[in-house]
Backbone as a printed PyTorch tensor [residue, N CA C, xyz], in Angstrom:
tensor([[[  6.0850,  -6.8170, -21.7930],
         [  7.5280,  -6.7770, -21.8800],
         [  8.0250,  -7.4850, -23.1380]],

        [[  7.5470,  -8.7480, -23.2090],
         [  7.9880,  -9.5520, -24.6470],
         [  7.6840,  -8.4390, -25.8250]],

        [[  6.5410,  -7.8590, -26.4230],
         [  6.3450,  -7.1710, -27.2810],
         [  7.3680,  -5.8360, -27.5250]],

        [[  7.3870,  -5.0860, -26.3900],
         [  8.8010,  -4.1480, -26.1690],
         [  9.4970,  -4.3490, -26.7070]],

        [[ 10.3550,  -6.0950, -26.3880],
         [ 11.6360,  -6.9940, -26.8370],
         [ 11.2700,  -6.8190, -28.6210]],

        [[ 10.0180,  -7.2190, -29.0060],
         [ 10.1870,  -7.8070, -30.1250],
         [  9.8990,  -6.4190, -30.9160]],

        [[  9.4470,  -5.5820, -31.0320],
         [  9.3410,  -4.0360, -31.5440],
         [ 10.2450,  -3.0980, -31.3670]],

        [[ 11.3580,  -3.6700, -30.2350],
         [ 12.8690,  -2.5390, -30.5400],
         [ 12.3720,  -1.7470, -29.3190]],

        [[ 11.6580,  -1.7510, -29.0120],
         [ 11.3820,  -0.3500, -27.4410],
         [ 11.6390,  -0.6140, -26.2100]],

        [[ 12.3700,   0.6130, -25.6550],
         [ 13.5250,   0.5640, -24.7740],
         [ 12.3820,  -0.0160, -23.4890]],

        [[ 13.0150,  -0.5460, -22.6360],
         [ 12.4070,  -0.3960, -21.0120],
         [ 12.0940,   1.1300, -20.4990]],

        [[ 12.7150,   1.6400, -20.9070],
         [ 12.3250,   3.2200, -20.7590],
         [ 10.5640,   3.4310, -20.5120]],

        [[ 10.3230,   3.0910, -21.6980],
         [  8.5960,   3.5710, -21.9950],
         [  7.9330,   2.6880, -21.6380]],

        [[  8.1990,   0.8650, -21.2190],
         [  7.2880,  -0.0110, -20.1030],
         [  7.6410,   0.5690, -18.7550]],

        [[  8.6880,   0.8590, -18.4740],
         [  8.6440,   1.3300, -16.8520],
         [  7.0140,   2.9970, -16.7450]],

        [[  7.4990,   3.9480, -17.4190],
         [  6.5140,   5.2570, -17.4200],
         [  5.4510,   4.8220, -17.6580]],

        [[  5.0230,   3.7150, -18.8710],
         [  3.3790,   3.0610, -19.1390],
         [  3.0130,   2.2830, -17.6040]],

        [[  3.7140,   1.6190, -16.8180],
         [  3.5290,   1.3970, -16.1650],
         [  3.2840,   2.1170, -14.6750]],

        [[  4.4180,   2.9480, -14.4310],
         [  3.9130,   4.1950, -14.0290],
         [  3.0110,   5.1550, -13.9680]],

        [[  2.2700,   5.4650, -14.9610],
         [  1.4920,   5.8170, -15.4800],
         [  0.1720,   5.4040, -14.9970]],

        [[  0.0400,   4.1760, -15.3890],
         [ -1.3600,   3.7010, -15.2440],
         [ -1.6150,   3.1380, -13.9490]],

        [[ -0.7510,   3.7570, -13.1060],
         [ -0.7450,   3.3410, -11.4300],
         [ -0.9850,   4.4380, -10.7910]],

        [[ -0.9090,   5.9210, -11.3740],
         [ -1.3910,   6.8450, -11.0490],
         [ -2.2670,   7.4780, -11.8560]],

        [[ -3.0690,   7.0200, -12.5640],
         [ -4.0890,   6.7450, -13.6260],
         [ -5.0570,   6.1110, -12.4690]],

        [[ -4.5590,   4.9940, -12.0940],
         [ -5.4390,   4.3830, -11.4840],
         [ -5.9310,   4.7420, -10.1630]],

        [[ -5.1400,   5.8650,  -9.5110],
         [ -5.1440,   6.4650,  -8.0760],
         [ -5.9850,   7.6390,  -8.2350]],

        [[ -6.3030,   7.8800,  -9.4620],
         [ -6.6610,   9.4320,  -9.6780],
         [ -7.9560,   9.3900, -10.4800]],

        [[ -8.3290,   8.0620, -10.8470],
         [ -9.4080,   8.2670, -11.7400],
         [-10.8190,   8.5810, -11.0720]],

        [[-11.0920,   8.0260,  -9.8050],
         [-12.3170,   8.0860,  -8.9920],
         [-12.4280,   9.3830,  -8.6580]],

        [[-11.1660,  10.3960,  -8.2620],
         [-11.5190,  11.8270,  -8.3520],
         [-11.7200,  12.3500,  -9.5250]],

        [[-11.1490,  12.2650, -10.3960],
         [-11.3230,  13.0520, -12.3010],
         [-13.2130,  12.4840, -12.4410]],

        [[-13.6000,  11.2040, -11.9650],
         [-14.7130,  10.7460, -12.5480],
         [-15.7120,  11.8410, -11.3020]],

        [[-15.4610,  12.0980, -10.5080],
         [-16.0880,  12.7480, -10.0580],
         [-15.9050,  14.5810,  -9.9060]],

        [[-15.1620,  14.8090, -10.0720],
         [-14.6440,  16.3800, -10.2150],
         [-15.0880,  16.6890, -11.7090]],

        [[-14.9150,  16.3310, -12.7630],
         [-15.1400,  16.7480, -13.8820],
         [-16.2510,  17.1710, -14.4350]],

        [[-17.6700,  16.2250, -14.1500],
         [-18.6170,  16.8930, -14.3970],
         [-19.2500,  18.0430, -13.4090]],

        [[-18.4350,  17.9770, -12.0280],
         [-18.8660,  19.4090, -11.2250],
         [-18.3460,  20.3240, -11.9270]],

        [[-16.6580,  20.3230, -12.4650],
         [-16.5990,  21.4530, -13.3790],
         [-16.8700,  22.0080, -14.5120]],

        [[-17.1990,  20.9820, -15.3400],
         [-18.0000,  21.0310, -16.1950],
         [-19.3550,  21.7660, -16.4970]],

        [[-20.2220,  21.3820, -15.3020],
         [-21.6450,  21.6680, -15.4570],
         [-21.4280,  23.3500, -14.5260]],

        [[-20.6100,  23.7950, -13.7910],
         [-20.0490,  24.9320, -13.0520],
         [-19.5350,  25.5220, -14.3340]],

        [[-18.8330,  25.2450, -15.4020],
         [-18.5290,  26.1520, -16.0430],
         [-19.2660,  26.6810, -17.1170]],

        [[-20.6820,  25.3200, -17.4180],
         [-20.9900,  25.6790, -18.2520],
         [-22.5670,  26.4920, -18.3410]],

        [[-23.0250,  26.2830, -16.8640],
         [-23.7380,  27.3460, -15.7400],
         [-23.1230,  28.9270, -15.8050]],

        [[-21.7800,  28.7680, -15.5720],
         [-21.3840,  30.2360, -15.0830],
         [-21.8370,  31.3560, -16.5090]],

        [[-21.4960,  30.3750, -17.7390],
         [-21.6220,  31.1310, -18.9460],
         [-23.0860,  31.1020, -19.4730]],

        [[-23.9070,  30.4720, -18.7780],
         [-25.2010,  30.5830, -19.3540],
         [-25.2830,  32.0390, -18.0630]],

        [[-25.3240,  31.7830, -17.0000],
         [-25.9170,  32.7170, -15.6890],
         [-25.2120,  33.8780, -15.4170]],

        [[-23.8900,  33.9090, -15.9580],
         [-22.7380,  34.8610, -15.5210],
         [-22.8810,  35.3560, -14.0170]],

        [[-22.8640,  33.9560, -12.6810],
         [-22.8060,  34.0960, -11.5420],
         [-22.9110,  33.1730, -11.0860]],

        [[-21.6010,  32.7270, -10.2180],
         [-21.4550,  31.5900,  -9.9160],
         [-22.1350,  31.2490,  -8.5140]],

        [[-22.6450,  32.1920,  -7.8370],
         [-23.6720,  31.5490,  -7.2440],
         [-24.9180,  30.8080,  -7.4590]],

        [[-25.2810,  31.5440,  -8.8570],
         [-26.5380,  30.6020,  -9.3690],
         [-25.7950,  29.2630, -10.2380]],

        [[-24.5930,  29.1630, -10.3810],
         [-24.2830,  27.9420, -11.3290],
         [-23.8870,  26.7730, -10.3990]],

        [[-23.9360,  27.2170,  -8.9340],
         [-23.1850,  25.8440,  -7.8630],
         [-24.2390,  25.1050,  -7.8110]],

        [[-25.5850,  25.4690,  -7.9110],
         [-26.7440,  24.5940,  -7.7940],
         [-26.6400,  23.4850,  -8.8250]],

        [[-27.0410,  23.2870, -10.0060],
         [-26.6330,  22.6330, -10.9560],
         [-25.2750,  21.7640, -10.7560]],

        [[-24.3740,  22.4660, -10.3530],
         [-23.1520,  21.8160, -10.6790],
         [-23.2450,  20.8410,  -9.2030]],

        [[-23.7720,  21.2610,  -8.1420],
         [-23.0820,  20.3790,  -6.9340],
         [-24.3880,  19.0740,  -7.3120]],

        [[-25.3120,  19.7340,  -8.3630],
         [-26.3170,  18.6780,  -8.3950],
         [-25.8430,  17.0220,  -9.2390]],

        [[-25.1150,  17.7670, -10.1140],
         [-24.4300,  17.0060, -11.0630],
         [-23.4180,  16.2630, -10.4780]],

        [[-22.3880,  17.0870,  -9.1210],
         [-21.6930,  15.8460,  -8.3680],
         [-22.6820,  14.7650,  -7.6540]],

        [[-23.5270,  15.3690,  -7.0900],
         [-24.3440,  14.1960,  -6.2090],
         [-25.3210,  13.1750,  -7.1010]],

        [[-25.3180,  13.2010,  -7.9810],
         [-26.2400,  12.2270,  -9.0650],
         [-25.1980,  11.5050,  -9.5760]],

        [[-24.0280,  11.6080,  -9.9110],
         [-22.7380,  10.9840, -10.4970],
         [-22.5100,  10.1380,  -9.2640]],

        [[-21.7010,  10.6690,  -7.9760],
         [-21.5180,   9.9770,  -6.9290],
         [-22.7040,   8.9660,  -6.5190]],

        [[-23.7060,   9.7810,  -6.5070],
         [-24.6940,   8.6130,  -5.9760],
         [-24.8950,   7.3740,  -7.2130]],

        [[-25.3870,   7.3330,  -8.4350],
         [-24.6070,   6.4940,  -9.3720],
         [-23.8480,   5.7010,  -9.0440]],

        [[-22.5020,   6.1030,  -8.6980],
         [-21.4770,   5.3680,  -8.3610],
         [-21.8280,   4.4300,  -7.5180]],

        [[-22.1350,   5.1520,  -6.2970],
         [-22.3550,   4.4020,  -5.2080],
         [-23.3300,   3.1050,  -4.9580]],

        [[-24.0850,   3.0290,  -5.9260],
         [-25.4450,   2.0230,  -6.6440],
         [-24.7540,   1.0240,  -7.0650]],

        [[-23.8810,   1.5510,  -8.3740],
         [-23.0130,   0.6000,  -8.9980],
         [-22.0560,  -0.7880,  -8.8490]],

        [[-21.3190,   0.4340,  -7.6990],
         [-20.3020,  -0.2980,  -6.5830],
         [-20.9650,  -1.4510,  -5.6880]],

        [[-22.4910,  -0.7670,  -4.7960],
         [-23.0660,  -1.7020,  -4.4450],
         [-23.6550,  -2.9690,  -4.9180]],

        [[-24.5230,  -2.9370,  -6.3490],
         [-24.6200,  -3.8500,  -6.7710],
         [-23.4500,  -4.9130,  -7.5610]],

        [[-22.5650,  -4.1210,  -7.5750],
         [-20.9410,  -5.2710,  -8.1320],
         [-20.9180,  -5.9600,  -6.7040]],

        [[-21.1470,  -5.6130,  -5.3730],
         [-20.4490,  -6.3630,  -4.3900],
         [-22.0600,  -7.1990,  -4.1650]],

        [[-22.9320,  -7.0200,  -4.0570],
         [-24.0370,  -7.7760,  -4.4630],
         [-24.0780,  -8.7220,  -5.2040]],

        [[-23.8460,  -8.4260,  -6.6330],
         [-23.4880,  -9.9720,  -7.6750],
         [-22.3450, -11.0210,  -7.5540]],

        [[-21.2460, -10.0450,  -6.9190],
         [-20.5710, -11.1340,  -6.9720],
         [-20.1330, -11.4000,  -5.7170]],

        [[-20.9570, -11.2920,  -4.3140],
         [-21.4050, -12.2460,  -3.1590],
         [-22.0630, -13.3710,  -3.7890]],

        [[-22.8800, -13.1560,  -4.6070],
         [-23.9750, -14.3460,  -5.0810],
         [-23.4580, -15.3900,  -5.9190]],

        [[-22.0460, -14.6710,  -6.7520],
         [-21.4240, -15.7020,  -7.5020],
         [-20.7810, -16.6130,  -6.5590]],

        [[-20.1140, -15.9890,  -5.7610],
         [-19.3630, -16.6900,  -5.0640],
         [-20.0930, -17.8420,  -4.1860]],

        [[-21.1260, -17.1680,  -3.4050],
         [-21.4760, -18.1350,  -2.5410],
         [-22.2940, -19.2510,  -3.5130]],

        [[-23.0240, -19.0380,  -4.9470],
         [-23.5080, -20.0710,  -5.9650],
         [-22.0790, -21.2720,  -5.7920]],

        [[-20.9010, -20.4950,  -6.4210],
         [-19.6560, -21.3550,  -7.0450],
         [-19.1660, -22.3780,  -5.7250]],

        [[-19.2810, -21.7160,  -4.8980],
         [-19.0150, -22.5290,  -3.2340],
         [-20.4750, -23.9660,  -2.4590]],

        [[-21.2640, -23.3200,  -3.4020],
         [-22.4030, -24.6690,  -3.5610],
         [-21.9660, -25.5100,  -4.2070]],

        [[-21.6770, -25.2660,  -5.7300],
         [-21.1810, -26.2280,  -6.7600],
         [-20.5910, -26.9090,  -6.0840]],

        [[-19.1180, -26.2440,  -5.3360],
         [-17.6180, -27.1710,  -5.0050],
         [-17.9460, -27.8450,  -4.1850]]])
């Protein structure tokens, strides 16, 4: 907000940036996962010209992304159980 003030820019465009990145933020876990299914589906269909042979690939590409994810997520709540319960020794 201070920077807005000091660069002349209306509240207009902090309210929508803010807006914005709140449905940015609601929408990204589907885009991170939809995109490379369509992706690898579209880019199947044009090698195979049949999208029955291109769902293989592509649903393969959702479940290796998701599962990824799902590793990821787990080990973030893994490390930082361990921080916490370390930092709760310290105190």
């Amino acid at each position: 907000m201070l920077a807005t003030k000091k660069l002349g820019w209306s509240k207009y465009w902090t309210r929508w940036a803010a807006i914005w990145t709140i449905v940015w933020l609601i929408g990204w876990i589907r885009g991170i996962l939809l995109w490379p299914f369509i992706g690898a589906l579209i880019g199947e269909y044009i090698k195979r010209n049949s999208i029955e042979e291109s769902m293989k690939p592509a649903l393969w590409s959702f479940i290796w992304i998701a599962m990824s994810w799902i590793i990821k997520i787990a080990l973030c709540i893994i490390l930082w159980g361990y921080i916490i319960t370390e930092a709760i020794k310290i105190l």
